[in-house]
Each structure stands twice: as C-alpha cells, then as structure tokens.
C-alpha positions as CSV (number, residue, x, y, z in Angstrom):
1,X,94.2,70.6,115.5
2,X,95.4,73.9,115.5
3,X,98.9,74.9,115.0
4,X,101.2,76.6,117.5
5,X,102.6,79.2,115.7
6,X,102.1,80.4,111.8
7,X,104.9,82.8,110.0
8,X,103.9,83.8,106.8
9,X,106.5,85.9,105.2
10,X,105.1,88.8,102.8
11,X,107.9,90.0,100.4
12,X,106.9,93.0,97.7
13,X,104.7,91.3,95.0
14,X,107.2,92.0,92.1
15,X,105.3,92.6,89.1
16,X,106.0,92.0,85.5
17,X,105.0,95.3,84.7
18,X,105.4,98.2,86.1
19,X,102.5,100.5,84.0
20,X,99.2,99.9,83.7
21,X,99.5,97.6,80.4
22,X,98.6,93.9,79.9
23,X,100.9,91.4,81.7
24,X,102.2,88.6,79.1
25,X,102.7,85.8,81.7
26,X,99.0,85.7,83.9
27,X,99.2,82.3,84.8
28,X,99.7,82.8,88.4
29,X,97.5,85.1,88.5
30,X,93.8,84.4,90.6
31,X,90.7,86.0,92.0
32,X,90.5,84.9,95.7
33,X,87.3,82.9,97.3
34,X,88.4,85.2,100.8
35,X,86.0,88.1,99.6
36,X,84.6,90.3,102.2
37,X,82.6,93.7,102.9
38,X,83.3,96.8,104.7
39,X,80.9,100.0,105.5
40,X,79.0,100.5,101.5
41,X,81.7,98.2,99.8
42,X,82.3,94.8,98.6
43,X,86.2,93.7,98.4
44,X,87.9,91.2,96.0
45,X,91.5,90.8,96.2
46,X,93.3,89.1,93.3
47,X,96.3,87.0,93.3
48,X,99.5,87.0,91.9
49,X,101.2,83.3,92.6
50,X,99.4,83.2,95.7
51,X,99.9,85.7,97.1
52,X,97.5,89.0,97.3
53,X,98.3,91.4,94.5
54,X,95.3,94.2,94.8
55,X,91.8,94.6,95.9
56,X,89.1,95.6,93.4
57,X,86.0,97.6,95.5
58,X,82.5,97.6,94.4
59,X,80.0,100.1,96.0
60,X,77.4,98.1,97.7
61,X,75.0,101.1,98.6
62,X,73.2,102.7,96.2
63,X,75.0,105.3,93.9
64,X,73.7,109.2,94.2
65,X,74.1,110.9,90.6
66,X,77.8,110.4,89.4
67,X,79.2,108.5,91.9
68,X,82.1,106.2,91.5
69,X,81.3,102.8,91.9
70,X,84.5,100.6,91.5
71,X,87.8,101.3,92.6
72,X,91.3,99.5,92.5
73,X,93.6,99.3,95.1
74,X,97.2,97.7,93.4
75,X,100.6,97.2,95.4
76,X,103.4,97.6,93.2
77,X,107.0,96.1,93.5
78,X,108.4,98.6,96.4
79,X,105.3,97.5,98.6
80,X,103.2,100.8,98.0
81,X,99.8,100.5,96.9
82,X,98.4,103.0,93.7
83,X,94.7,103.8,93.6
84,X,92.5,104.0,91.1
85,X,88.6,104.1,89.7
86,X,86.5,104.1,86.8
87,X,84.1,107.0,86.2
88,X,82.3,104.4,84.2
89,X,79.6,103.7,86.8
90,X,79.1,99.9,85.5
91,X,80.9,97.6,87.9
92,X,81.0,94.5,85.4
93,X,82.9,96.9,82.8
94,X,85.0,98.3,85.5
95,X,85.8,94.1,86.4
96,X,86.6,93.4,82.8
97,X,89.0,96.2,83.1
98,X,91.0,94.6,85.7
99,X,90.4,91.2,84.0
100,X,92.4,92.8,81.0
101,X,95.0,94.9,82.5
102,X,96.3,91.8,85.1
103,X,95.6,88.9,81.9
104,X,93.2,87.4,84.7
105,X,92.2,84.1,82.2
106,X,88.8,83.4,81.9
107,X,88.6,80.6,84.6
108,X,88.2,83.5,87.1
109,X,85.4,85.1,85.8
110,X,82.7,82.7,88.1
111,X,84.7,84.4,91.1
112,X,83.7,87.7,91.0
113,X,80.3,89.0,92.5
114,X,79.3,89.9,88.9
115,X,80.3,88.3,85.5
116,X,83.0,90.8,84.1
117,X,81.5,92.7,80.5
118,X,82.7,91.4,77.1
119,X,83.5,95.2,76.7
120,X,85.9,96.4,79.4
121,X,85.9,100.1,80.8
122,X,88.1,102.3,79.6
123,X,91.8,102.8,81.1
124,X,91.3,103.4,84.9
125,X,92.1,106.7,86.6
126,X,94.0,107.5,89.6
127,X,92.4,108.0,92.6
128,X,92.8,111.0,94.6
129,X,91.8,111.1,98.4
130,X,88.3,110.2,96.5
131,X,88.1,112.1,93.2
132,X,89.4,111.2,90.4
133,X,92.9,113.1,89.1
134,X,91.2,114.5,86.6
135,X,88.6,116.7,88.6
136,X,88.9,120.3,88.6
137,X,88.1,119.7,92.1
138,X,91.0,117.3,92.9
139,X,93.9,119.8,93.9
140,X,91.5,121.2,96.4
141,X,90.7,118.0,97.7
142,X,94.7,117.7,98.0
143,X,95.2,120.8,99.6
144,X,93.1,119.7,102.2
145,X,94.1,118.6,105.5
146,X,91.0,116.5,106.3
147,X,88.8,116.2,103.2
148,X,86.5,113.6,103.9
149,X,83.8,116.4,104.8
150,X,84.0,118.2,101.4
151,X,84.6,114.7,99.5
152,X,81.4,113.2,101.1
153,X,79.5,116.4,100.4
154,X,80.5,115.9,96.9
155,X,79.3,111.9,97.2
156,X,76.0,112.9,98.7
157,X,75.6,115.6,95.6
158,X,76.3,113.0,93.2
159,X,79.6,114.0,92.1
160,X,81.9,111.7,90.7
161,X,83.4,110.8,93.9
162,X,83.6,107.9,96.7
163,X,84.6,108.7,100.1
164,X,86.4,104.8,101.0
165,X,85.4,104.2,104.3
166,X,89.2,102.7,105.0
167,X,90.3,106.1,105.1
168,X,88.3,106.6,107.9
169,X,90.4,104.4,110.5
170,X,92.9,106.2,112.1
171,X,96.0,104.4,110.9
172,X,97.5,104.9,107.7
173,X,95.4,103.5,104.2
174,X,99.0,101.4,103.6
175,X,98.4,99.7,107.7
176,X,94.7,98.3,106.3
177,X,95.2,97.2,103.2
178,X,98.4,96.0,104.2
179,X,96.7,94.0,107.5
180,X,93.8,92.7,104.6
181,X,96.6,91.2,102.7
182,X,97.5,89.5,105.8
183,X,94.2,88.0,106.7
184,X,93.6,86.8,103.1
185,X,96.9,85.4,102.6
186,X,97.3,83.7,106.7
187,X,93.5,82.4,106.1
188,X,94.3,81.1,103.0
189,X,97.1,79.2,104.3
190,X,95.2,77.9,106.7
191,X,92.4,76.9,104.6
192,X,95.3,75.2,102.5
193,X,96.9,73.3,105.6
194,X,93.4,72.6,106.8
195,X,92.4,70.8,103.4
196,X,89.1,73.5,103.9
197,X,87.8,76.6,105.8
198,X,86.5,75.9,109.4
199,X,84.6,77.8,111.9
200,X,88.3,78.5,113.2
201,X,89.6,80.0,110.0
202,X,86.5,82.2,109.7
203,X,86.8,84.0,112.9
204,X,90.3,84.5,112.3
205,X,89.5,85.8,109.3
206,X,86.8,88.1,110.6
207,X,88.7,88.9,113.5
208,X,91.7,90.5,111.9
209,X,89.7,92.5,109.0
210,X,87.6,94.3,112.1
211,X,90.6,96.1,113.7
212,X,93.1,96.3,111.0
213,X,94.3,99.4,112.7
214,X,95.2,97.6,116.0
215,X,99.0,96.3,116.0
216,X,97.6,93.3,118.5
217,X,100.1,91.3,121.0
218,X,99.2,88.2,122.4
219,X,100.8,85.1,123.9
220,X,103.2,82.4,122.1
221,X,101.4,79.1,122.9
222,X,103.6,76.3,123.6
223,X,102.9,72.6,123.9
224,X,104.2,70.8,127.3
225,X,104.0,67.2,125.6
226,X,102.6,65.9,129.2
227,X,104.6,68.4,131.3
228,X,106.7,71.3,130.6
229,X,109.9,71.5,133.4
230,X,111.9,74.7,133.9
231,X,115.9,73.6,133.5
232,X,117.4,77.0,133.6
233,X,115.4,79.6,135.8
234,X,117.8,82.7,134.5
235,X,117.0,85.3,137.2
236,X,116.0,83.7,140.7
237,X,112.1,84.4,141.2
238,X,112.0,85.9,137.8
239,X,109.9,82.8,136.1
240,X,105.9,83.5,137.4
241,X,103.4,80.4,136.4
242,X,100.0,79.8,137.0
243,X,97.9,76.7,136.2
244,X,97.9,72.9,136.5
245,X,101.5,71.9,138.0
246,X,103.2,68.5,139.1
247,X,104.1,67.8,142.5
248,X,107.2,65.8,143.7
249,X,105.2,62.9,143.3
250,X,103.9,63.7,139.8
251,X,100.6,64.3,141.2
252,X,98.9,67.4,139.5
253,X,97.3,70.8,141.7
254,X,96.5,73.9,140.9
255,X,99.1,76.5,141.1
256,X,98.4,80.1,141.8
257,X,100.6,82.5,140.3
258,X,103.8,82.5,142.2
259,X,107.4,82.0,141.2
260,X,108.2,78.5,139.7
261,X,111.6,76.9,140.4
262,X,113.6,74.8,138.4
263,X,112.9,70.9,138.5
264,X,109.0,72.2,138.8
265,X,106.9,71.1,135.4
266,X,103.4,72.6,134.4
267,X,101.2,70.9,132.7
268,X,98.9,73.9,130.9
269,X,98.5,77.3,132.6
270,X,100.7,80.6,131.8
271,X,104.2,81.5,132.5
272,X,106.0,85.1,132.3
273,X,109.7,85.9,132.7
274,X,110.1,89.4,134.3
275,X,114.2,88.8,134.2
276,X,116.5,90.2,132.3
277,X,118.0,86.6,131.2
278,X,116.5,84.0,129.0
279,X,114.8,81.2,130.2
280,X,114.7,77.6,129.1
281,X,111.8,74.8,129.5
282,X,111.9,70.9,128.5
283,X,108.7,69.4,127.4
284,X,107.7,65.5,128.5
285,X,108.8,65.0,125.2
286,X,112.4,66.4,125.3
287,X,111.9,69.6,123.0
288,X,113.4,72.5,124.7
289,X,111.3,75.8,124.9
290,X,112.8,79.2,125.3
291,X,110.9,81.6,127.1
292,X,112.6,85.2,126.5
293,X,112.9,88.5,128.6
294,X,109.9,89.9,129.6
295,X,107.4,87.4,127.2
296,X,104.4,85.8,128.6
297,X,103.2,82.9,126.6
298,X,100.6,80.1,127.3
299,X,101.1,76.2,128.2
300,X,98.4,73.6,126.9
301,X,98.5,70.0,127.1
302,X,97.2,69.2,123.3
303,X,95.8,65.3,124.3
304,X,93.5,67.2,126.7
305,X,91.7,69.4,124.0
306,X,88.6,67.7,123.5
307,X,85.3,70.1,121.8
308,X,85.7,72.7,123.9
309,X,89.4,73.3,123.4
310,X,88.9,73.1,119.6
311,X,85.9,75.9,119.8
312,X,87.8,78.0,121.6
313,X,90.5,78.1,120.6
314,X,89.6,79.0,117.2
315,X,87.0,81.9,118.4
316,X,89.7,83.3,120.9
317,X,92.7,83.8,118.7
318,X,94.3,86.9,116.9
319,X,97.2,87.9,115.4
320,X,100.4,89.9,115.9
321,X,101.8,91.6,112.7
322,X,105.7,91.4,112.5
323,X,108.1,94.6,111.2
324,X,106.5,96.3,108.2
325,X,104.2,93.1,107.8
326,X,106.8,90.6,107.5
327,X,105.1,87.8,109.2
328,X,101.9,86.7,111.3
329,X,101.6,85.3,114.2
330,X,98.3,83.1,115.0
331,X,98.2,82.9,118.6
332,X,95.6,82.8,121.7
333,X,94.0,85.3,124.0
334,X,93.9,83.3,127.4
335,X,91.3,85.3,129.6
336,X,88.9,84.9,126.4
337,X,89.4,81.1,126.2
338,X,89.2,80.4,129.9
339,X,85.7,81.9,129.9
340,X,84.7,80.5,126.4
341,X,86.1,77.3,127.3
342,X,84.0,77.3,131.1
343,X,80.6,78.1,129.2
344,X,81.3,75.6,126.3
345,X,81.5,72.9,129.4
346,X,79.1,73.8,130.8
347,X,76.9,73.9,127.5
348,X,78.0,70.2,127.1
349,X,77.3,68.9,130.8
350,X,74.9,65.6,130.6
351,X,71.7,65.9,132.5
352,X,73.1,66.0,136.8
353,X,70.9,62.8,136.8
354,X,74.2,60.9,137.4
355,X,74.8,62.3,140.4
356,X,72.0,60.1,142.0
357,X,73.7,57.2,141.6
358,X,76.8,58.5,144.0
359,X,77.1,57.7,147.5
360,X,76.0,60.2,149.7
361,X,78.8,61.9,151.7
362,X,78.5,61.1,155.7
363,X,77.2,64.4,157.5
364,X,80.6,64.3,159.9
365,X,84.0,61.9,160.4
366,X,85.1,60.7,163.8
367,X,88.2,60.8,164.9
368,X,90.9,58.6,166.8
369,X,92.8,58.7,170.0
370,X,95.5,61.3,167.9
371,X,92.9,63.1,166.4
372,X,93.3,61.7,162.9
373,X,89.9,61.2,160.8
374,X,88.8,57.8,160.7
375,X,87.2,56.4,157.4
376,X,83.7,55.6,158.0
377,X,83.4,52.9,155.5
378,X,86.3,51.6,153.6
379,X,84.4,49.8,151.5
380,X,82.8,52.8,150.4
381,X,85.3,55.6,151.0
382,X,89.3,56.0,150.1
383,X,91.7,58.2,150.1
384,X,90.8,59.8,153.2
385,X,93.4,62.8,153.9
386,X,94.7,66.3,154.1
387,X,91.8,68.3,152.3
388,X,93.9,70.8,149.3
389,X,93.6,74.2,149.7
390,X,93.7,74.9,145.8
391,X,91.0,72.8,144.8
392,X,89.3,73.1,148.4
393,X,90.0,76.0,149.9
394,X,89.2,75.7,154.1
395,X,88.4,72.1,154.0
396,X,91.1,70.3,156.5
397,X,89.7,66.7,155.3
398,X,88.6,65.2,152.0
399,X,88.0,61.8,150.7
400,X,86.7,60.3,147.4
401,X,84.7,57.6,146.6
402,X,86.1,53.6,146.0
403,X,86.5,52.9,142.4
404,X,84.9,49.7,141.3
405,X,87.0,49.4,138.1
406,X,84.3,50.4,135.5
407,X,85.6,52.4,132.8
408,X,85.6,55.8,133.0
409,X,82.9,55.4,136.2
410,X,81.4,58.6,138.4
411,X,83.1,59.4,141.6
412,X,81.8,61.2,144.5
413,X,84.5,63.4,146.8
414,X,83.6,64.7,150.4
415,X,85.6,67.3,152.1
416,X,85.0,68.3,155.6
417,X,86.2,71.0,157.8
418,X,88.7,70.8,161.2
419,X,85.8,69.5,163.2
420,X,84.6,66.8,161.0
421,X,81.7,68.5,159.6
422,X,80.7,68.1,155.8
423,X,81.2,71.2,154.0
424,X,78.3,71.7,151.9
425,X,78.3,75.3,150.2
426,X,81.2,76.7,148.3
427,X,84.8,75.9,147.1
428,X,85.6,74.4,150.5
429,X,83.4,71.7,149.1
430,X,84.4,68.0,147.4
431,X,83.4,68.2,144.2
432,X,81.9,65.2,142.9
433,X,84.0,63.4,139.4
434,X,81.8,62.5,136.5
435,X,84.9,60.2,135.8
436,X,86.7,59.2,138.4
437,X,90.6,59.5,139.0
438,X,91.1,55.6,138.9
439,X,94.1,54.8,137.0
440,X,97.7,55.8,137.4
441,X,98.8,57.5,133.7
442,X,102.0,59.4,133.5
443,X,102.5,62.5,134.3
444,X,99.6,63.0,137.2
445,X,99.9,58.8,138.5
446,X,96.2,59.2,140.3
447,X,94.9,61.5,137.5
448,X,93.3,59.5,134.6
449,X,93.6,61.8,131.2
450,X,89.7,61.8,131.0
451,X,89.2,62.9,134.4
452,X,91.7,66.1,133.4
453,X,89.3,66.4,130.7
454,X,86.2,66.3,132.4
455,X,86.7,67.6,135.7
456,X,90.2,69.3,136.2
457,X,90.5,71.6,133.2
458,X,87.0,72.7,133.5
459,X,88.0,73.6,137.2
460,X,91.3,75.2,136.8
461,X,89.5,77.3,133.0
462,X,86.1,78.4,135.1
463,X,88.1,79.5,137.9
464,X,90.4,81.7,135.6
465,X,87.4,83.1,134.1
466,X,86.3,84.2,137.5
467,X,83.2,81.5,136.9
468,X,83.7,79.2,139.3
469,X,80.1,79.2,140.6
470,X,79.4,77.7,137.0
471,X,81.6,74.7,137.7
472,X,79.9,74.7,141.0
473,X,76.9,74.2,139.3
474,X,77.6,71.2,137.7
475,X,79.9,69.4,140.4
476,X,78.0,70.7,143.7
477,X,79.2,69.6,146.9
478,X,76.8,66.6,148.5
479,X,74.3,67.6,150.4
480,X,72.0,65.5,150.5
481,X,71.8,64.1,153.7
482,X,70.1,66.8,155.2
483,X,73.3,67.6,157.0
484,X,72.6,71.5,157.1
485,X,74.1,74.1,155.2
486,X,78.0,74.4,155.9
487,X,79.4,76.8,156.1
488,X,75.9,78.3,157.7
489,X,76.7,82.0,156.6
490,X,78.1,81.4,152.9
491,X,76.1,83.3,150.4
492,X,75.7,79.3,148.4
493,X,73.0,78.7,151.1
494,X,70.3,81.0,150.3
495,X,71.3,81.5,146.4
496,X,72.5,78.8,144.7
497,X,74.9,78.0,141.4
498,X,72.8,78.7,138.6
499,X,72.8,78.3,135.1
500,X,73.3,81.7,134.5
501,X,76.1,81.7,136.2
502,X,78.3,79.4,133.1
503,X,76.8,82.5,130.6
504,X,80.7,83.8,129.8
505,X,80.6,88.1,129.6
C-alpha cells in the first residue's frame, strides 16, 4: 500500500575523479533499468552507488548529414552538470566511450539499448549550446541570445550539431536534468521498497519526467487510524475540514466544509489551517499530526482502500521538489482521485440485478396523533427518523431496511419528504446499500467497514468530483411502485442517471 510520505535526500554525487580519465574503483557504478525517451532522443542514466550519476542521449530520429548522435550529460561533485558529445556518429562506439571513462564492468553492457563497441570513440567533446567546442561556429552560437534557430538550421543542414530538445523548456537545463535524477532515483526507491515496478510507480515515473519544469505543490496525506480528532485548534475557526466526520455518538456524516472544533474527529476528507498558529490532530491510534500555518493536506482511512483506492491513488499522485532538490515528496492530488476514484466504482458496480431482491419503499408514511411518522411495517422497516440533509438533502424522513443477519446482505433505504411522500428523483432520495449498515464497528457503531467501502466513500468521492449523478446511477432511489415522480419538476424525471454520467473529465 502506498506510503504517506517519501524523502529522498540528493547530496552532490562526489566523484573519484574530477577529469575525464578512467575511475579506479567502478564497482558502484550501474546503468539504470528507468530508461526513457524525450522529443528525437533516447535517455540512459548511469549510476554511481545508487544514485544517478549522468545521462547518456542517443538520437532516436534519423540523422541529416553530420549530425551528432550521442551526447553526455555528467554532474560533477559541486552539483553542476558538464556536456558533452561524440562527433563520431556511431552510438555503440560513443557507449563504449562512457563504458570506459566511468569503468562501467561489463555486467552492464545487456542494459543499454545497443551493445557498446569493442573499440570505444575517441575522447568526447564538450558540448556547446549544441555544437561541439571545437566548431568554428561555436562562439557564434555563444554569442547568441537564443540560438536554437541558427543551431537547428545547422541540424537540418547536416552539420555536426543537435539541438536537445531539453533546452527547449523554459526552465533552466540544470531544473530538468536535475528533476530526471529525481524521478529515476524516487522510482527506483520505490521499485526497491515495492520488491518490483507497479502501474503506481510507472505513472509516477511518467508523471514527473512530463513537466520537469513545474515546481508542483500538492497535499501531505495523513492517515487518521480510524479517526483523526483536532486537540489543539490554534486560531478559533482557523481549522476548515471537509469529508466523512464523527458525530457525538460516533456515528459518521458527511461534513461540508466549515470550521472543525476541537473534540471533532474526521475520518478521510481534507483539512486546511488558514491561522497563523500550528495545529495539532490525534489519530484513533494515538499518533499526533501537526497540521502547520497555512498547509492543506488530505485525511484517508487506509483499511477502507480497497481497488479503487489503490488505482487511484497511484494514477493521481505527483511530487513536490524540496530546496535545490534536496528531497521529494510523493503525495496526492485530491480533486483528481475523487473523480478517478467515482469512475473506478462505478467501472466495478455488479449488474443492478440485486436491487430486485429489495423491498420496495411504501409510496407514503402515515402519521400519528403528534404528527410523528409511523413505520409501516416493522418487520420490514427500521430506523425510521429524521431524514440527513448531507446524504439527503430535502428529505424530512428516512428509513432503511431490517437486517436479517446475513453477511454483508443488501439494504434498501427510503426517504420521504414533510408530507409523507416518497422521494423518488434526486439526492433527496434513500439510497439503496449493496451492504447493509448492520453491525456496530468502532469508530461509526451503525457503520459496518464494508458498507464505508461500498456505499459511503463512493458517495462522499462522486460527490466531490461533482459526479454525483454517477453514484445516483448505481444506488437510485426506489421507485418502483409506480408512486409517481417526486419531486414532479426535478430534471431526474425526464432524463435519468446514466452511465455516462460515472465517465470522470
């Protein structure tokens, strides 16, 4: 399961050498599996005791004329990086090259796209803004404030040049090749921790190397262990939550963003502290969480995360760089995982042939001499009271189906408006439980975990995403027993939930 937080320091790769010569001690030196391609070129970065020590380019598009064909990008000890190329236009001699200079042994040599040549290219050149030192053209090129016009004119002639197309983001060259050693060294940890690469790793891999120039922030995810209570509030009204919160009773509701007091615990959802003072949570599990000035991080219940979770959590994370890349940050984008997470439900919903076999809700409730609903069948009905105007918005009664002890059993819910008529279109509407809340776990008492997993986290995740008409779809209120369409002018009565409507943007 995934971790909360990674920090991966990246100290200066201090090198044995400081020239170009052969390094006497290449042990710890590797070619890296994490091998990837940008716009015409092919990128393998090598390893110095882990840790990425330079990236080796090989043009993937063909070659006009002269054209360079392999460079070198190497950071040296002060966390610079030096470039440099071959005019020698065949890549496997070029490979050799950097097979000699680094003492890569020949272990590595199955690892690079192309076997390296038993005769290495002679001493590489440095690289300048895409011609080699040597050109008679190359203090023009310098002179230049933008010379990627002349430099690819010169490529498309079939000059001895190569326009790198990571010189055309609009950050610094040292920002991307510094964010690649990132995603090669945080994936590999990863991969390491994981025991192998996942679907997870690879997007976070592909993620990062796709906007290397972005310095991305996103949310500190934190784990509430069952429920996550604010002890120390810091400024008064200065704590904002929104999600799945606890009740006096321990009974979880959804919570629309509003200030959260202290003594109040949330069970996944977000939280922000717009104060100027620190704030301080306690997880079910007694850890203490610290929630500073102005941060905004994300709450998740980890025994909840079933599929769906794992999916999307994976596809919706990305990473904050720390001060001169000095660590990385894995984290979670929540708008992107509330909508991945709704469609991914929905994508796993069984056929809404169980819903036959519920009870169908009576078309109205009578009432008593105080005006109090009266349950029309208690062998059939329970819980008949005050309808909740977070999960059912409007209704003023609901009621839910008995429970006949079956494991993990169906569950229909009918919520009705002030007169006693069945609300049939709508959010207003009970939502029928494909398992039931039966039992009385800790922390919700009349919330079984599988029923948070089933039908209150795809609730409170589609309704973030603004998709609620997808979880409509697959939990829509009874109707029917012909009881008419209520109420008679909601838009649910001539068109529908859909499946299209669980399709995330």
């Amino acid at each position: 399961m995934m971790h909360r937080q990674y920090v991966i320091a990246f100290a200066a790769v201090f090198l044995t050498v400081l020239g170009m010569g052969s390094v006497a001690h290449a042990d710890e030196r590797d070619v890296s599996s994490l091998q990837f391609s940008t716009d015409g070129w092919m990128w393998v970065p090598t390893t110095l005791n882990g840790k990425v020590e330079s990236f080796v380019g090989l043009r993937t598009d063909p070659a006009a004329g002269e054209n360079i064909t392999t460079v070198w990008y190497r950071q040296t000890p002060e966390a610079t990086w030096e470039s440099w190329a071959w005019g020698e236009q065949d890549q496997s001699k070029g490979i050799a090259s950097v097979k000699s200079v680094l003492g890569l042994p020949d272990s590595t040599d199955s690892k690079w796209p192309l076997a390296p040549s038993t005769q290495p290219a002679e001493e590489p050149e440095r690289l300048t803004e895409g011609v080699l030192e040597s050109d008679p053209i190359a203090p023009v090129v310098e002179s230049l404030e933008d010379p990627s016009a002349l430099v690819a004119s010169l490529e498309s002639a079939g000059w001895r040049a190569a326009w790198i197309d990571i010189w055309e983001y609009e950050c610094e060259d040292i920002v991307v090749l510094g964010t690649w050693v990132m995603a090669v060294d945080g994936t590999q940890f990863l991969i390491n921790e994981n025991g192998a690469s996942t679907p997870g790793t690879d997007a976070i891999f592909a993620n990062t190397l796709a906007d290397p120039c972005q310095v991305k922030t996103c949310n500190r995810i934190i784990d509430s262990g069952g429920a996550l209570t604010l002890i120390a509030e810091g400024d008064p009204g200065s704590v904002i939550a929104m999600g799945v919160m606890l009740d006096a009773a321990g009974d979880a509701y959804l919570f629309d963003e509003g200030a959260m007091s202290a003594g109040q615990a949330l069970v996944q959802g977000t939280i922000e502290n717009t104060g100027t003072i620190p704030v301080v949570f306690m997880s079910h599990d007694g850890e203490l969480q610290t929630v500073d000035s102005g941060e905004e991080v994300v709450v998740v219940y980890e025994p909840t995360a079933l599929l769906c979770h794992t999916l999307c959590a994976t596809s919706c994370t990305s990473i904050t760089y720390g001060d001169e890349f000095g660590e990385i940050e894995i984290c979670l984008d929540p708008d992107c995982y509330a909508s991945c997470y709704c469609s991914c439900w929905a994508d796993h919903q069984p056929d809404p042939g169980w819903l036959d076999d519920l009870p169908d809700c009576p078309c109205e409730l009578q009432f008593d001499n105080d005006g109090d609903p009266i349950n029309p069948d208690p062998d059939v009905w329970r819980n008949l009271g005050s309808g909740s105007q977070t999960y059912h918005p409007g209704s003023a009664w609901c009621m839910r189906s008995v429970c006949t002890g079956v494991e993990n059993e169906p569950g229909q819910q009918c919520c009705y408006d002030a007169d006693g008529q069945l609300i049939t279109a709508g959010e207003g509407g009970g939502t029928p439980d494909i398992v039931a809340p039966c039992g009385g776990w800790w922390p919700f008492h009349n919330l079984d975990p599988q029923h948070v997993q089933e039908d209150v986290d795809s609730y409170t995740q589609c309704k973030k995403a603004g998709m609620l008409d997808c979880y409509l779809f697959h939990r829509p209120p009874d109707g029917r027993a012909e009881c008419g369409c209520n109420p008679p002018d909601h838009p649910h009565c001539t068109d529908p939930p859909s499946a299209d409507d669980c399709e995330s943007e």
